[in-house]
N, C-alpha and C positions, 0 to 999 in steps of 0.2 A: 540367617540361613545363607548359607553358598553357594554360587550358582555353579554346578557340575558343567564345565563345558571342556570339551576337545580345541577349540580355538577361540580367539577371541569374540566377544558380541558386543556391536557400537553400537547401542540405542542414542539414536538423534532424532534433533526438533529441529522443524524449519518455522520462523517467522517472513512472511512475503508480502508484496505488492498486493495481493489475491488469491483468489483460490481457481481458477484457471492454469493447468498446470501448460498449456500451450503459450501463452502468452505474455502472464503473471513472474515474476521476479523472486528470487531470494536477497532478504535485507537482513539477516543474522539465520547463525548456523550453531548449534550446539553439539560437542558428541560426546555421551560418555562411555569409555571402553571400557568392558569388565574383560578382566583378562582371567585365563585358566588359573593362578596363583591365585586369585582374590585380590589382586591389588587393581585398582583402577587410572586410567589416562583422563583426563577433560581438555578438549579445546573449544573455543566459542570464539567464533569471527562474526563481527558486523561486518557488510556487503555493502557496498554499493548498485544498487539496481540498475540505475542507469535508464530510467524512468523515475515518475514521480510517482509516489505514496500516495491513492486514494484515503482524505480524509476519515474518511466512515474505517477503514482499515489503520489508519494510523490510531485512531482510537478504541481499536480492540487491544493493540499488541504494544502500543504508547510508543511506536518510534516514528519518527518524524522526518521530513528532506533534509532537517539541518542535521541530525544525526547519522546521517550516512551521507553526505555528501564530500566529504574527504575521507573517508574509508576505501580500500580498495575492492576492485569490481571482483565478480566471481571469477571468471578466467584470470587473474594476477595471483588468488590463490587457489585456484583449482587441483594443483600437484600438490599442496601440502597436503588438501583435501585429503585426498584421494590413498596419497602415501599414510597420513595416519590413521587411516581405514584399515589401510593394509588388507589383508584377506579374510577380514573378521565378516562374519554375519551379521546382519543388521536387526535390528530390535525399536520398535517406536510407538508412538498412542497413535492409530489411525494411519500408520505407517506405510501401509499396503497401499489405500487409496490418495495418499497426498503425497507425503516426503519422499518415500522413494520414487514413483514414477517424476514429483518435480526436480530432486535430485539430481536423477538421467536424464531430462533433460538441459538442465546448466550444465554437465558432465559433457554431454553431447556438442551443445553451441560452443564450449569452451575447447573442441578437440580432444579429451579426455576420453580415452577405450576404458571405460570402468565396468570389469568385466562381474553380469554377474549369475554365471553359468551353475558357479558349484555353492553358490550362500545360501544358506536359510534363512528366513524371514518370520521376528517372532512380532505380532501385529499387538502386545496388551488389551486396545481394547476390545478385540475381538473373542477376547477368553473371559472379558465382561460381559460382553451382549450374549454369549453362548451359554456362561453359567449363573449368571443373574439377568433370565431372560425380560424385557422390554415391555412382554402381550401385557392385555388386561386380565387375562387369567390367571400368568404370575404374580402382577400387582391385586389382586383380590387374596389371594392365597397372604399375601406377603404383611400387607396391610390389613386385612381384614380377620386374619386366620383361619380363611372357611377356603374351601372347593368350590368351584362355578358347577351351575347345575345348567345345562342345556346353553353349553358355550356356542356363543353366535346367534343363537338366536336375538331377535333385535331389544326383545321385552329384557331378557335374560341381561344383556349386556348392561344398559342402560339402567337397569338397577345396581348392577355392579358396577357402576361408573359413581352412580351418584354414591356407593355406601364406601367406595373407595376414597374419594373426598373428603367426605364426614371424618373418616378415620384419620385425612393425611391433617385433616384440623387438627386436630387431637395432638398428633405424634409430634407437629413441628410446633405446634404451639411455643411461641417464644424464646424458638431456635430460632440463632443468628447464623445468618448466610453468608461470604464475600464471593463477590464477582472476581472476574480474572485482573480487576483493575486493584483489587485491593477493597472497594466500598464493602463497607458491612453494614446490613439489614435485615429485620428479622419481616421477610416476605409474606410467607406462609400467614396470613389474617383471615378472620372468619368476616369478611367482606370483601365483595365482590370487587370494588372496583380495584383493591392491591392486589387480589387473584387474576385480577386481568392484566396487570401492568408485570404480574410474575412471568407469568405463561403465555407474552406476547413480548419477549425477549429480540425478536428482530425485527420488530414495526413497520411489518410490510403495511405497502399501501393496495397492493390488490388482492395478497391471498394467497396468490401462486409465486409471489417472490418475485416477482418484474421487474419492482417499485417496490423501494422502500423509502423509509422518514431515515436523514441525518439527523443531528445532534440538534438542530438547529429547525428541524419541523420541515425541513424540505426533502420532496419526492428526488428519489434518486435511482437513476439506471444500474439494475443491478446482473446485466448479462453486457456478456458481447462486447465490442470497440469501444461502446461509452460506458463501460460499465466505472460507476463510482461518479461521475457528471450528474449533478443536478439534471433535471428534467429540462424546465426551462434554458439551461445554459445550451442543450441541444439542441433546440429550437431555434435557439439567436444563431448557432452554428449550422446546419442543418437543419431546418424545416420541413426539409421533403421528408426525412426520418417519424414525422408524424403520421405522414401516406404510408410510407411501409410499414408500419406496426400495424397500424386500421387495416394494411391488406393481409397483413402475417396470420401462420397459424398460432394466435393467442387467445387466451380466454376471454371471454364478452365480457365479466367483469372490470378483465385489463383492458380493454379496449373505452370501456367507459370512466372509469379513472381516467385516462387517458386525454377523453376528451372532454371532462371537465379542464383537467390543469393547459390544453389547449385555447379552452373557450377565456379562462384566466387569463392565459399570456398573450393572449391576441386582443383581449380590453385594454391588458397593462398597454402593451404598443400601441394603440388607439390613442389612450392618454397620453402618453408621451408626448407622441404625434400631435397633437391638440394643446400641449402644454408648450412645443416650441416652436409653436406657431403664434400662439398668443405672446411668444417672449421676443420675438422679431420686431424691429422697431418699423414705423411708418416710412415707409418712401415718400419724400416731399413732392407734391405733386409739380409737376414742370408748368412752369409761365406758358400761356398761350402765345405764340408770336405768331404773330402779322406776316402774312410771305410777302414777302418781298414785291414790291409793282418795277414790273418791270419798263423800261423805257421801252416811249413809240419807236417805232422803226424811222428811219429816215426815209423821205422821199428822193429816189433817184433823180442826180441835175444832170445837165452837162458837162460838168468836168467830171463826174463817175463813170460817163461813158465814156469821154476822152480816153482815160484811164484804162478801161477794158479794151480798148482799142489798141493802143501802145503794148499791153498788156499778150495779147492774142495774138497781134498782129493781122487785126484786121481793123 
């Protein structure tokens, strides 16, 4: 099918530093323009950020410091940007809430008036979540092929959750998955503990997303300045950042996370501490010495006083 448009529409993707559009970076840029003919334009620039790539993020989108670190930054090609946009409208997955607001602002720090008064903005997955709706009403209807009867109610739901399950056994039975990295898996298992490993896809460690597990099983700041630092590496950096979270408004849960991996990192230092001290070698203890005796005083004669005489002048 052909897309009827009056001017051109640039559906692009950003890959970033993060997802913080005040802060966070672009480190590749993709656009492809459908133009009113039906023929299409593509450019794709890797970026340099000019920051460093949070691990946990270089492992969603697989690009690395060492691949952007001779590429150039967004303001070196910002005009090309911008020029082969031209005056198309934009089009993107999730477009509304990420690429275009991070877009204008690299547009913005770059000096770029990227004007965008008169575009339309076609958001794709917004015309998913609108017509293949999310609820558990449409996943019962969908999976199940029945109607909910006394939706919301708490009994009501909760049977509909669990017969929604039962079904999604059924359906994916033996269906293979891939991740955005490529791995293929057939997830969907009538055991619990690969339905927990399905469906707990971003290994937070409190709940609320604070804290989450890297690759590597360690708690990681997942808001704010340190966002993407290990927990611990905070700590060795800033300490005090322990007091302000225990005083912040966060959930008791994160708070107690929290001061588990505190009560950890303050034994690991203990150890340390106690480890290189025992690695210090002995100080040889110093020889006692004898003070010194001092000699008697002399007894004043007469030629001493002769002396002070001559001396004084008296």
């Amino acid at each position: 099918m052909k897309l009827n448009l009056k001017r051109p529409l640039a559906f692009f993707d950003l890959e970033a530093t993060g997802i913080n559009i005040g802060t966070d970076r672009i480190v590749e840029i993709a656009i492809l323009k459908a133009m009113p003919d039906g023929s299409e334009q593509i450019l794709t620039k890797r970026i340099n950020p000019e920051m460093p790539i949070p691990l946990v993020t270089s492992l969603i989108h697989g690009i690395y410091d060492s691949d952007v670190k001779n590429e150039p930054t967004f303001k070196m090609v910002a005009r090309e940007l911008a020029d082969f946009i031209g005056d198309a409208d934009l089009g993107g997955y999730n477009s509304n809430k990420f690429d275009i607001p991070m877009l204008l602002e690299e547009f913005l720090r770059a000096g770029i008036d990227f004007d965008m008064s008169n575009r339309k903005f076609v958001d794709v997955q917004n015309i998913f979540h609108q017509m293949e709706q999310r609820t558990l009403k449409a996943a019962y209807k969908f999976y199940c092929e029945k109607d909910m009867i006394n939706a919301h109610s708490a009994e009501a739901d909760i049977r509909a959750t669990y017969e929604v399950l039962l079904s999604q056994l059924e359906k994916y039975k033996d269906v293979t998955y891939e991740d955005k990295q490529g791995n293929k898996s057939v997830p969907v298992q009538n055991d619990v503990d690969a339905l927990h490993l399905f469906t707990n896809l971003n290994r937070v460690v409190d709940f609320a997303g604070r804290m989450v597990y890297n690759e590597d099983g360690e708690e990681v700041i997942n808001f704010g300045k340190h966002k993407g630092r290990t927990v611990e590496q905070v700590f060795d950096a800033e300490p005090s950042y322990y007091a302000w979270m225990k005083q912040g408004d966060f959930p008791l849960y994160t708070k107690k996370k929290l001061d588990e991996i505190w009560a950890r990192w303050n034994k690991k230092k203990e150890e340390q501490k106690m480890a290189r001290q025992q690695q210090q070698p002995e100080r040889p203890q110093q020889k006692f010495q004898q003070p010194q005796q001092q000699k008697p005083a002399t007894p004043i004669n007469q030629d001493m006083l002769e002396q002070l005489k001559m001396k004084f002048g008296k």
